[in-house]
N, C-alpha and C positions, 0 to 999 in steps of 0.2 A: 504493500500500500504506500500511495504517494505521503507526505507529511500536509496533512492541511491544517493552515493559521486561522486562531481564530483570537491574534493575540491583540490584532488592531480595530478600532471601529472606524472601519470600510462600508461606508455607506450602499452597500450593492443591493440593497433589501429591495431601494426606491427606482431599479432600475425599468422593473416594467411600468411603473406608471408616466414616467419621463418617456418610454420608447413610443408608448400612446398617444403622446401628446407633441410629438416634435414638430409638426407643422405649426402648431399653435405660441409656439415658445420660443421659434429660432430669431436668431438675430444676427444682423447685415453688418459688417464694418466696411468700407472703403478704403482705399488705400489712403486717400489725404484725408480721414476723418481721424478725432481724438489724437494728434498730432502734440498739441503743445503740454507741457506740466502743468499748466493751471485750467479751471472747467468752473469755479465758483466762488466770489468774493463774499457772499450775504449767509451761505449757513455756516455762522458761527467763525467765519473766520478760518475757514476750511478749504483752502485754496485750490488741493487737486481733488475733492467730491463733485460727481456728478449731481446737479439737482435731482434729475429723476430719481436716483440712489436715495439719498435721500428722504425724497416723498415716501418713496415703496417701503423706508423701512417704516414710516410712520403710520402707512397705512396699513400694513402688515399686522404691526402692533395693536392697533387700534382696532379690527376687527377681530385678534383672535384675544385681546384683552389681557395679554402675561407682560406688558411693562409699561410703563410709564411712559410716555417719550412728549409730551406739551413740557415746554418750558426746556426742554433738558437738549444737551448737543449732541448731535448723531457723529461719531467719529471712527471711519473704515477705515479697516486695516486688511493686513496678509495671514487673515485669519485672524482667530481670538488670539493664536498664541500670539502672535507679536503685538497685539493690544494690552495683555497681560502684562509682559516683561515693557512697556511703554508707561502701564496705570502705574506698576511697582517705584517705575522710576521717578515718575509725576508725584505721586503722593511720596516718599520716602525724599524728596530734593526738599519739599514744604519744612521739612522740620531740620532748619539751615546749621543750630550752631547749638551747645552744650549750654545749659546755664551758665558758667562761667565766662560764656562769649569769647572763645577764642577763635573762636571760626572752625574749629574743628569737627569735623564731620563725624555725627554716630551713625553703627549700621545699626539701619532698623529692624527689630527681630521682622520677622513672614512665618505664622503658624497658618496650618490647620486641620482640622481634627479627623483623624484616624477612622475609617482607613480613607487615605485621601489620594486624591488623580496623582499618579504614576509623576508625570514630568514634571510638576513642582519643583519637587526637590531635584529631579535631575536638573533642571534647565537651571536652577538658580548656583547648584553646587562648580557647575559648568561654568557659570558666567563668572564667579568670584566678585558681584558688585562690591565697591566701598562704601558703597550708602545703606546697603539692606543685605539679610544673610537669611536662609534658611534656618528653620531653629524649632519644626517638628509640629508636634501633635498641642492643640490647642487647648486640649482639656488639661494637660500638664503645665502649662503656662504662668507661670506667675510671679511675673518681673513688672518693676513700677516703670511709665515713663512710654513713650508713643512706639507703638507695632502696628501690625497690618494683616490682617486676619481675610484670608481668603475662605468665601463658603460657596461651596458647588452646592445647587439646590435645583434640581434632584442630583444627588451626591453620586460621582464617576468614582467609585465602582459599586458602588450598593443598592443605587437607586430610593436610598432613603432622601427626603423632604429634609432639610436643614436651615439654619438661623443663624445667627451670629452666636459662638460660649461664648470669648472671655468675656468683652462687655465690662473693660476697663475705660477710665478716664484716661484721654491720648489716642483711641483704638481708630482704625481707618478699618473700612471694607471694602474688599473687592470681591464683587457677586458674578461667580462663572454660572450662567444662566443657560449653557449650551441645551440643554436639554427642557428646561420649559417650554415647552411643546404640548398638545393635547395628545399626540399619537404616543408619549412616555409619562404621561401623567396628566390627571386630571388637573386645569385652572382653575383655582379657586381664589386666587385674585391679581390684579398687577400689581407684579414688583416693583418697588419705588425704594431704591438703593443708592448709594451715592457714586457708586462706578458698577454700572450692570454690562458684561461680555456675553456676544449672541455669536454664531458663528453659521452660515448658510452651512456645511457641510452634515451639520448636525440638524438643521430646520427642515434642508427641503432635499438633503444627502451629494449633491454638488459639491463632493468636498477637492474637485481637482481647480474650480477656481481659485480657491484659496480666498475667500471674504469674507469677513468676517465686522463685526461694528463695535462700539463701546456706544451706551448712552451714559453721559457724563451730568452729574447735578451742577456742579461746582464752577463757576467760570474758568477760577484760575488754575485746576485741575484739568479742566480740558485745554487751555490753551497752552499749559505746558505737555502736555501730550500730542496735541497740533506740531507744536513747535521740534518734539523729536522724534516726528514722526516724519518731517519735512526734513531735517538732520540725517536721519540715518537711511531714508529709501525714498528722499524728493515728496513723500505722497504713497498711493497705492495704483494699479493699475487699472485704467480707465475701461478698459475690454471688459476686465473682471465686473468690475463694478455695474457697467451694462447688461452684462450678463446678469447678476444678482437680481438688477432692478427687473427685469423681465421675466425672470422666473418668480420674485415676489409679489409681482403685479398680479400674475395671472392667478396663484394663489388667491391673493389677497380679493381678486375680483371675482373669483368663484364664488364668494358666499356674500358682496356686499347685495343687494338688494334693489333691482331694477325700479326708478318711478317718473315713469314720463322722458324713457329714454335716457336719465341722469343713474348713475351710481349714487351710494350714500355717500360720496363724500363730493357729490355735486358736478362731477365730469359729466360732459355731455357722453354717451357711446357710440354715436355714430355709426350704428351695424359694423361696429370693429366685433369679429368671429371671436375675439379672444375672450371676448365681455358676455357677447351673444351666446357664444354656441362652448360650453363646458363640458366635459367627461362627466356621466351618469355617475360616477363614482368620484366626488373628491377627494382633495389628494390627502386632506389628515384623517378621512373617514376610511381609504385605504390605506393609508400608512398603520392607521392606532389598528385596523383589523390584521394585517399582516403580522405584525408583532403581537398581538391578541395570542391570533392562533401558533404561532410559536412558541410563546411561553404555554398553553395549554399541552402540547407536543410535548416542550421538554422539560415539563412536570409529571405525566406521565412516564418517559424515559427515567426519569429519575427514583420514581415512587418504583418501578420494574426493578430499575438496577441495586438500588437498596445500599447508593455507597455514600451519594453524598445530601446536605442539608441544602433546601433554598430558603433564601428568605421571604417573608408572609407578607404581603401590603393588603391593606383596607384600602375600601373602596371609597372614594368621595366624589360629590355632585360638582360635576365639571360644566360651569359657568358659558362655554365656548359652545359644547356641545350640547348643553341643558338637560343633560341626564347625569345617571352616577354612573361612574367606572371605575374602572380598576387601573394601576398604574401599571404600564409594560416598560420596564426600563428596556434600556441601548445593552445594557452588559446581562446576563450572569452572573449570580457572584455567588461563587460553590463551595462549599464546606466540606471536607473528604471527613469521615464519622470518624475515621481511627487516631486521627487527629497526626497523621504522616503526612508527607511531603505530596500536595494536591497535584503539582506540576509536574513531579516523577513520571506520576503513574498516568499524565495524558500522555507526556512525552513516548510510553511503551505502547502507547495505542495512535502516534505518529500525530497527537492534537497537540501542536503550538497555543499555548494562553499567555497569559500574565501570572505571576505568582504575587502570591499575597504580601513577602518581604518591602516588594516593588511600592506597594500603597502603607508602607509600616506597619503591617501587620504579622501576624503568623502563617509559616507555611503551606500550612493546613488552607490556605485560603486559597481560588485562582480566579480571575474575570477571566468571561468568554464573552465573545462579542454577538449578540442576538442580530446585527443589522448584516453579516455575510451573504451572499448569492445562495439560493434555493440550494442551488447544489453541494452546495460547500458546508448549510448547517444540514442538511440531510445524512452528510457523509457521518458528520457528527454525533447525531444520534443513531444513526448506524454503530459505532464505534463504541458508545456508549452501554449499547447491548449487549454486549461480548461483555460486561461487567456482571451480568444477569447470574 
């Protein structure tokens, strides 16, 4: 048997309903189009976003109702990761000099709580900043004086619902939002955080554009984010970013509400086909079913095989969709019962995951990624049978 990964979240889940829909979605560049680094002076001061970028992320938001975004600055990047390591720098530069005023630079601790997304810690250990350091699990935390407490909510790897622990005086947040989505969890309100990270490859599975947004409360947080975001990559790239806008549109205009030829947010439609004519199946009512019936699949596989625990989620009345659901996270997150090394024993049956060390945890622990190609989580609980 060949080795198949299921160590990354590869968005390949979402590929037949994109294959459906390609006419409706594609988009034109020109040779002499989107030419120059700059595309917009008035949002926010955000030189190379596309307006239409932009609008779509707000409309996005505003019909599936998971964030805030009136009043707040929309700011694209190359992905959430490089928004992340931009907020760390943004907020950990604000807190300038030590009491003593020497000018001397503290690094600011970056917790969060256990078990938590994989590259945190690799990417910060990597980076060696002087301003900000890794420094672990949030619920062990308890040092006086300004940190930065990052919360994944729904939490990459467990898919549990999260908040701010420490909840010290000094404390910054940075909310990785990638997964509030209706298709991995019920909305039960918009988030309104003072740095929330969206990222398309996790919204609508587009993850080879690479685009990704930050909605920013804070002026002076977002314009120093602006400002080294312009420093270290000019901006983000204008294709991409077209692309995002056109694939968030059409979402976004699948469910606003035709009245007198106007959308609800007052466009005329013009018998534009994109507005007019939708797939019988939208795309989060297919996305949250696809992932439905996988986790039902490989809770069966797992109740047969008898090896390892999943975790239980309650169901709650999701606001977008107006019924209650159940939450289908992006991952797995599997408990081997003997409490041995989880990632051994996929490794003898050729399954690539994550191990639990990886999120600070115990070994005993591994995510597996629920959004792979048909064929590839099929193989998997295939493989998983031979446990029986």
């Amino acid at each position: 048997d060949v080795v198949i990964s299921l160590d990354r979240g590869d968005p390949k889940i979402y590929y037949t309903f994109w294959k459906n829909v390609d006419d409706k979605c594609k988009v034109t560049i020109k040779a002499s189009d989107l030419m120059s680094y700059f595309a917009d002076f008035d949002e926010g001061g955000v030189f190379y976003q596309l307006p239409e970028f932009s609008e779509a992320v707000h409309q996005v938001h505003r019909v599936v109702g998971n964030a805030v975004t009136e009043g707040r600055y929309i700011i694209g990047g190359t992905g959430s990761s490089q928004l992340f390591s931009v907020a760390l720098c943004a907020l950990a530069s604000t807190v300038n000099v030590t009491p003593n005023n020497n000018m001397k630079k503290k690094q600011i601790p970056v917790v969060c709580a256990e078990p938590y997304y994989s590259c945190y810690e690799e990417a910060l250990e990597e980076e060696k900043s002087e301003i900000y350091k890794w420094q672990g699990d949030a619920n062990t935390f308890d040092e006086e004086g300004p940190y930065i407490e990052v919360v994944t909510t729904p939490n990459n790897p467990d898919g549990r619902l999260r908040e701010p622990v420490v909840k010290k005086e000094g404390g910054m947040v940075i909310c990785d939002l990638a997964y509030y989505w209706p298709q991995y969890t019920p909305i039960t309100a918009p988030a309104d955080y003072d740095v929330m990270l969206f990222t398309l490859s996790k919204a609508t599975g587009h993850a080879g554009s690479r685009v990704g947004w930050a909605i920013v409360k804070d002026k002076e947080i977002a314009l120093r984010m602006i400002k080294l975001m312009s420093l270290v990559t000019i901006g983000t790239c204008h294709e991409g970013q077209l692309r995002a806008a056109k694939i968030l549109e059409f979402v976004a205009n699948s469910y606003e509400r035709l009245a007198n030829g106007k959308l609800a947010n007052g466009k005329l439609s013009n018998g534009n086909p994109e507005v007019m004519e939708q797939p019988l199946e939208k795309f989060f009512e297919f996305s949250h079913r696809m992932l439905a019936e996988r986790w039902t699949r490989l809770r069966a596989a797992i109740k047969r095989c008898g090896a390892f625990n999943l975790p239980d989620y309650s169901p709650q009345y999701c606001k977008f969709m107006k019924k209650t659901s159940h939450p289908n996270p992006a991952y797995a997150w599997m408990e081997l019962k003997t409490g041995e090394d989880a990632e051994k024993l996929m490794n003898e049956l050729k399954i690539r995951t994550r191990a639990g060390p990886k999120f600070g945890v115990s070994s005993k622990y591994i995510r597996v990624s629920m959004l792979e190609s048909d064929d590839t989580f099929n193989q998997f609980l295939e493989r998983l049978s031979t446990l029986e």
